[in-house]
C-alpha positions in Angstrom: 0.0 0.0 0.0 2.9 2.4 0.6 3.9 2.2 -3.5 0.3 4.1 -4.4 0.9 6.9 -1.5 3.9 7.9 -3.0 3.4 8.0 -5.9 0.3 10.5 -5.5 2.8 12.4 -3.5 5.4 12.4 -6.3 2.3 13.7 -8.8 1.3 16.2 -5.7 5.1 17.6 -5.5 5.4 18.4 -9.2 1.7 19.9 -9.2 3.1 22.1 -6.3 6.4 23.5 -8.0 4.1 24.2 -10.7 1.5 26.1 -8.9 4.7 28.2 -6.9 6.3 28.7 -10.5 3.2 30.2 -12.1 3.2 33.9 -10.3 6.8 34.1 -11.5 6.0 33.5 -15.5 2.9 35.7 -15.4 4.8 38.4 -13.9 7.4 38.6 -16.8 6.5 41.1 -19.5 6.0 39.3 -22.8 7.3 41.3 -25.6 6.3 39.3 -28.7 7.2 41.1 -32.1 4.7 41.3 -34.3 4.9 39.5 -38.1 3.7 41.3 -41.3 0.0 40.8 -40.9 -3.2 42.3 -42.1 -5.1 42.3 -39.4 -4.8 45.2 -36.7 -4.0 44.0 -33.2 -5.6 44.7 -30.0 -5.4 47.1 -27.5 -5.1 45.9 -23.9 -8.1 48.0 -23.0 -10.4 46.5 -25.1 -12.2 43.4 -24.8 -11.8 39.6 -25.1 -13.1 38.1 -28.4 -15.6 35.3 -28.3 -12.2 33.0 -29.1 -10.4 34.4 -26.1 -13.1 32.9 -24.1 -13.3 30.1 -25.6 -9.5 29.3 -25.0 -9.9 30.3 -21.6 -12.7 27.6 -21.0 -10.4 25.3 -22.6 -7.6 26.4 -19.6 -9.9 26.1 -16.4 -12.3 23.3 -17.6 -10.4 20.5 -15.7 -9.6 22.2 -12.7 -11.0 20.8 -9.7 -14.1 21.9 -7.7 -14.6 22.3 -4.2 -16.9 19.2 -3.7 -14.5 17.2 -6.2 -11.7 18.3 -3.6 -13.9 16.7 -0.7 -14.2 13.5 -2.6 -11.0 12.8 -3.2 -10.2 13.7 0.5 -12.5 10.8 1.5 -11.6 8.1 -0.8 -7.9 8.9 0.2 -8.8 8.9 4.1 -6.7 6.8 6.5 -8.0 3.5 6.4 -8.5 1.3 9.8 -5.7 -1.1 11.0 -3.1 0.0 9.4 0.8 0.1 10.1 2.0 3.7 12.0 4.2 3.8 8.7 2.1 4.0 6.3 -0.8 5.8 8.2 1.9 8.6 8.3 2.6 8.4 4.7 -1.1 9.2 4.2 -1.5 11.7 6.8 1.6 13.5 4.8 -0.1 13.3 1.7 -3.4 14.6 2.5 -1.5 17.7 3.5 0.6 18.1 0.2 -3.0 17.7 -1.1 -4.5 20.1 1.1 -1.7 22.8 0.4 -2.4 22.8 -3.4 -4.2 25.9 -5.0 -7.6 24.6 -6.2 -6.6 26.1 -9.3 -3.9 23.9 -10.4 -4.9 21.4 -12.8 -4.6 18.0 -11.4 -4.1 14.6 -13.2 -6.9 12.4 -11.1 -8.7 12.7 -14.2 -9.7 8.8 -15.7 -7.8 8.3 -18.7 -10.5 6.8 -21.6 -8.5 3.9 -23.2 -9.9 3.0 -27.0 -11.6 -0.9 -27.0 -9.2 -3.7 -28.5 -11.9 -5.5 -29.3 -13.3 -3.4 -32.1 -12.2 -2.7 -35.6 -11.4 1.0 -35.8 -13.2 1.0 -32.3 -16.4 1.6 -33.8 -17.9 0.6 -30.7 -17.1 3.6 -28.9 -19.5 6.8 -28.8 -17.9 9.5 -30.4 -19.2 13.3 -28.8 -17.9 15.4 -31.2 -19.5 14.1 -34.0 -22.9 16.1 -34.5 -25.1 14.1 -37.1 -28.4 14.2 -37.3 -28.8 10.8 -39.2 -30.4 9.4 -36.0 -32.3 6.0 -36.6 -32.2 6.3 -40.4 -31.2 2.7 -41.4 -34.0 1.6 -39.1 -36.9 -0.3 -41.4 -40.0 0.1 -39.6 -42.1 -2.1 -42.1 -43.6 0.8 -44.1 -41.5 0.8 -47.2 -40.2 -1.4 -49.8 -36.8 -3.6 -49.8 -34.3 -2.0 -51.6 -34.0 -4.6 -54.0 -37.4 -4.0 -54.7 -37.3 -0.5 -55.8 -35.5 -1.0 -59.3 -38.4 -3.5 -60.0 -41.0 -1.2 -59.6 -39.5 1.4 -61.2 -39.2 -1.1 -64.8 -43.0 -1.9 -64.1 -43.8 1.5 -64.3 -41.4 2.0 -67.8 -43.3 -1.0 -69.1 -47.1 0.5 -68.2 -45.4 4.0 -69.5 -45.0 2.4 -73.2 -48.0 0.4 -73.2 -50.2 3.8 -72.4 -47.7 5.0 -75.6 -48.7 2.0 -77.6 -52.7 2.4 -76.8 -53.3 6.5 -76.9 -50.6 7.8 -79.0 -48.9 6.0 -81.5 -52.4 5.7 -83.3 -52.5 9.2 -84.0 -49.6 8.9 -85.9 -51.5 7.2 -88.3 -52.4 10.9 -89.9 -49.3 11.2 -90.6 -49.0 8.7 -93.2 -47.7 9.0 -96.9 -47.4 7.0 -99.4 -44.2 5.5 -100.2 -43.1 6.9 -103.6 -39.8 5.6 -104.8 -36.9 7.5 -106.5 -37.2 8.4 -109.9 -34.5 7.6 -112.3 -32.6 11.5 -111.8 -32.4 10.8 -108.3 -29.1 8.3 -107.8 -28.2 9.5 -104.7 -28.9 7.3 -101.6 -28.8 9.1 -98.1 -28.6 6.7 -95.2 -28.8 8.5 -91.5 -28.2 6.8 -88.1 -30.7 8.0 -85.7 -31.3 6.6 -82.0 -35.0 7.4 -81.6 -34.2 11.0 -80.1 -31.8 9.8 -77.8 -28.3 11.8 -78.3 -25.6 9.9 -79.5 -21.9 10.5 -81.2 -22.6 8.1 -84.0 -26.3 9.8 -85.4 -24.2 12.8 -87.0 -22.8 10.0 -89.6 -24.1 10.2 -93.3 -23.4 7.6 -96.1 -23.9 8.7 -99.8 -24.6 5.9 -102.5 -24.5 6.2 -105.9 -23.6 3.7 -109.3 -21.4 6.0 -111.9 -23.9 3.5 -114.5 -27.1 5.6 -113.1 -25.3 9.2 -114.5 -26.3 9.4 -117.8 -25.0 12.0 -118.5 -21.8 11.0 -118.5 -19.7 8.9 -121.2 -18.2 5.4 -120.4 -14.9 6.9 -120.7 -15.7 9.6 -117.4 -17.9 6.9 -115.6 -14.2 4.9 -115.7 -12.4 8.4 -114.7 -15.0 9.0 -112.2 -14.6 5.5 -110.5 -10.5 5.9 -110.5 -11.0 9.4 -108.4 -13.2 7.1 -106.1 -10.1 5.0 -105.2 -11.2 2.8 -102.5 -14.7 4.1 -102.1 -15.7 1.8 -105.1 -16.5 -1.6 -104.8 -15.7 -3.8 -107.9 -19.0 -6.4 -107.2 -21.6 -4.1 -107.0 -20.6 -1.2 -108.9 -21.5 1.7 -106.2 -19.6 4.4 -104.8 -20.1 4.4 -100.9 -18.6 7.9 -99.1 -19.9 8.4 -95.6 -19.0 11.8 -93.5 -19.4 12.9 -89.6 -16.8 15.5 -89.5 -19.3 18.1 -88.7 -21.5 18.1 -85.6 -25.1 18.1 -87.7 -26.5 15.6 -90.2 -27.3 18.3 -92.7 -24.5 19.5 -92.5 -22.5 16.0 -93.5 -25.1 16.0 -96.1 -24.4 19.6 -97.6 -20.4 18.5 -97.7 -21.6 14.8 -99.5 -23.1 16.5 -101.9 -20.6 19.0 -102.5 -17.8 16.5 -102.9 -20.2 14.4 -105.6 -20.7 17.4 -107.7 -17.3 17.9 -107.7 -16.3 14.5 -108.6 -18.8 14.9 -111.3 -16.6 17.7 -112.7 -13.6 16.4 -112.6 -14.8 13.4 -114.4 -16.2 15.6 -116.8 -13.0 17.5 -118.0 -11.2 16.6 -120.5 -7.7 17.8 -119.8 -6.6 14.3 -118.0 -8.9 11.8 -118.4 -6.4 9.2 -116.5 -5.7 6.8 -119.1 -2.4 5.6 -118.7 -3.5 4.7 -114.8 -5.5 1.4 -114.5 -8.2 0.8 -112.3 -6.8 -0.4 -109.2 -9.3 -3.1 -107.1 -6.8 -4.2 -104.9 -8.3 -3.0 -101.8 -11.5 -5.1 -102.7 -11.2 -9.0 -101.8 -13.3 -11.4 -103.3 -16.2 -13.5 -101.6 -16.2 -16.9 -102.8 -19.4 -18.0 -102.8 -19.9 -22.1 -102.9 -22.6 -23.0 -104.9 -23.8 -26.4 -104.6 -22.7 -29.1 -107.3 -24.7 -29.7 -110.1 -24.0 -33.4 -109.7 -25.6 -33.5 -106.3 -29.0 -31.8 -107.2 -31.7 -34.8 -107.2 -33.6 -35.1 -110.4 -36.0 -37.4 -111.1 -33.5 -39.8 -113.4 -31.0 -40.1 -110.3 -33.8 -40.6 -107.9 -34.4 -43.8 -110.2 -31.0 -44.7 -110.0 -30.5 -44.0 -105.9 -33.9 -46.8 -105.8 -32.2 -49.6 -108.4 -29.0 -49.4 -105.8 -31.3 -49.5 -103.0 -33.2 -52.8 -104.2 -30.0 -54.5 -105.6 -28.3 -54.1 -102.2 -31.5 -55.6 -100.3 -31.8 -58.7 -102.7 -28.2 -59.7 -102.3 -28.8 -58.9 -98.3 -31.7 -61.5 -98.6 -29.3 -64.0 -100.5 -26.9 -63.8 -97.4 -29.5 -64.3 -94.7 -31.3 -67.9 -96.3 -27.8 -68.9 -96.6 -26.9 -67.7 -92.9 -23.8 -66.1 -94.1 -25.4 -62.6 -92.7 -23.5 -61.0 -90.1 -26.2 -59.6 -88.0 -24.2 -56.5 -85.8 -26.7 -56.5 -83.1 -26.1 -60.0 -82.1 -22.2 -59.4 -82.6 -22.5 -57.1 -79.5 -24.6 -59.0 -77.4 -22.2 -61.9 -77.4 -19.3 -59.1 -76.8 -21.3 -58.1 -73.8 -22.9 -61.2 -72.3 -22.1 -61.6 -68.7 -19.3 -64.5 -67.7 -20.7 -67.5 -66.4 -20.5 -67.5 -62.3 -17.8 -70.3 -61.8 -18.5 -73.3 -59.8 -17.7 -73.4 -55.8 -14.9 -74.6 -54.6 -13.9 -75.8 -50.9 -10.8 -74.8 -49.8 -8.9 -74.1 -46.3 -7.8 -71.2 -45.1 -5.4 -71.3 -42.1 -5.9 -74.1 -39.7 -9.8 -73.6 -39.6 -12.1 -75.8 -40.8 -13.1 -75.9 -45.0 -15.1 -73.1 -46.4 -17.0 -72.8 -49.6 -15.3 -69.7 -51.8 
């Protein structure tokens, strides 16, 4: 008992020289020199901030109280049969105790230790963290799952089309025109990428079609010019021209440069300075589909249907033959013999050890 006595006193003597020490480091004048600043500093006369406050709250709130003083007094009383030794060592410290200012901070404070037991020590309350997400995971039966919310919400996307479907895609039916199709001046073909009104990179694209056979106004000789300025844009099997454009953010706009660029073609072709005759008309970049077609030799007509049935019948007559002679090999029999059990062999008696005979 005499090793917790002293060391109180030992925390009791140090509080002490501090408490004695203090009057002499408030009494020195503290000359601090002021850095470049933009804010003006304070007079002595006026007074404390709302932060000076709060730093002296800070200072004084673990100083002890005057009950706090009378409880620590009891709990650190004399206690009954004890050695004249160690009674004196208390009696001494309850006077160091007693001799302290009641403003000097003290260190019987209880020292919170974080729980071992917990990851991160999520166990532990945590009073300076103001949230007011009290109770908010808590399901109290009047809602959904969660995993039931996404569900709903595509039940009420399909009932969303199907009102679509039933009240207003019929009145599109006014809309109607009868299809008319190209007449022979028009050779262009537009195709246009569109994602029904959804926004997308790829609907500003435009592909222009056209055969240099459909211009009739052009010779054979600037139909060949016109498909050596197409270069790999022409495709040898089909005959067409395909150019496609999205350089420009708008689909009329791709369409305006198409255009453009075929009308220009269409010149070129047209003038007679170079008509590109020593240059031959390079497919190279066009590869081939090889297309099987199916032999003419295979294809069943009536004559080799008559044949097929003449094989047929000779093969079943010389089968016939085999079988009344019972020269047939029959395959399904083959395998049953292959696969007929063994015969269980017969008993035999035999000894084993010095017992008596047994059957194995």
């Amino acid at each position: 008992m005499a090793a917790p006595a002293n060391s109180l006193r030992l925390g009791l003597r140090i509080a002490r020289n501090a408490a004695a020490r203090a009057p002499i480091i408030a009494s020195r004048p503290f000359l601090a020199r002021r850095a470049l600043s933009s804010t003006v500093p304070r007079r002595n006369d006026e007074e404390p901030t709302a932060f000076d406050e709060y730093i002296e709250e800070l200072a004084t709130q673990r100083r002890l109280k005057p009950e706090e003083r009378e409880e620590i007094r009891k709990q650190f009383s004399t206690p009954p049969d004890v050695p004249k030794d160690i009674e004196k060592q208390y009696a001494e410290f309850l006077e160091e105790f007693d001799s302290i200012d009641s403003d000097v901070t003290t260190g019987f404070e209880k020292v919170i230790e974080p729980r071992r037991d917990t990851f991160w020590h999520e166990g532990e309350e945590d009073p300076d963290m103001i949230t007011d997400e009290v109770g908010e995971d808590d399901f109290e039966e009047d809602d959904m799952m969660s995993l039931a919310h996404p569900k709903l919400e595509e039940h009420r996307e399909y009932r969303e089309y199907a009102r679509i479907a039933v009240w207003e895609m019929p009145l599109l039916a006014q809309f109607a025109k009868p299809f008319e199709p190209p007449a022979k001046e028009q050779v262009l073909r537009f195709r246009y990428t569109s994602y029904l009104g959804e926004i997308h990179p790829a609907d500003r694209k435009v592909v222009v079609e056209f055969a240099p056979k459909d211009l009739t106004d052009l010779t054979s000789a600037q139909q060949l010019k016109l498909m050596k300025l197409a270069g790999a844009r022409y495709n040898p099997s089909t005959e067409i021209i395909k150019i496609s454009c999205e350089r420009f953010e708008h689909q009329a706009q791709n369409k305006r440069y198409l255009g453009d660029l075929v009308n220009k073609m269409i010149e070129t072709a047209k003038d007679p300075t170079d008509m590109f005759e020593d240059i031959p008309l390079d497919t190279r970049h066009h590869k081939q589909k090889i297309v099987h077609r199916f032999p003419k030799e295979w294809i069943l007509t009536e004559e080799r249907k008559a044949q097929l049935a003449a094989i047929r019948q000779q093969a079943y007559q010389l089968d016939k033959a085999k079988r009344e002679t019972g020269t047939l090999v029959d395959g399904l029999e083959t395998v049953k013999q292959l696969v007929k059990p063994a015969e269980a062999a017969e008993p035999v008696m035999v000894r084993r050890g010095k017992g008596p005979m047994r059957i194995r």
